[in-house]
N, C-alpha and C positions, 0 to 999 in steps of 0.2 A: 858365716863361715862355719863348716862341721868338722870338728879336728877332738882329737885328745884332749881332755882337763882332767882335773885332780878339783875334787869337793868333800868335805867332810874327811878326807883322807883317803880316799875311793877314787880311781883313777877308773873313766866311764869315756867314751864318744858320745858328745853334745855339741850342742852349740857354744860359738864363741862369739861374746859380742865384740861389734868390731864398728870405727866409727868413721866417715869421710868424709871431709871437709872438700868443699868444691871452691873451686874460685871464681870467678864473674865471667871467666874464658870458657868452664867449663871442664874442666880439666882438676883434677886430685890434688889439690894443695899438702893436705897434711894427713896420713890415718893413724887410727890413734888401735890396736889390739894387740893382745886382749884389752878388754875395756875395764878398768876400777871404776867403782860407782864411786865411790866417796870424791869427790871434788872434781867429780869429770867435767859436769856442767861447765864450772869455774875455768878450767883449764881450757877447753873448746871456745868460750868466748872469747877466753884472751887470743885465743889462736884467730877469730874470725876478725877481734878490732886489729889485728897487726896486717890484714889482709887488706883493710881499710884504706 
């Protein structure tokens, strides 16, 4: 996705990472943006075993 952020205090058009969880049908279960890096990972999988 390309939208507005703010970086180092400087507000620019870039990318914004953005994250979608699918489900076994096929279809958008959960999306997670803007994206934090710090314990996305973590947070994602928990989101994919509930899907389980």
């Amino acid at each position: 996705m390309i939208g507005e952020k703010v970086s180092f205090g400087k507000t620019s058009i870039g990318l914004i990472r953005t994250t979608y969880l699918i489900d076994a049908e096929g279809k958008i279960a959960q999306v997670w943006s803007p994206v934090t890096v710090k314990d996305h990972a973590a947070v994602v999988l928990e989101a994919v075993r509930k899907l389980a």
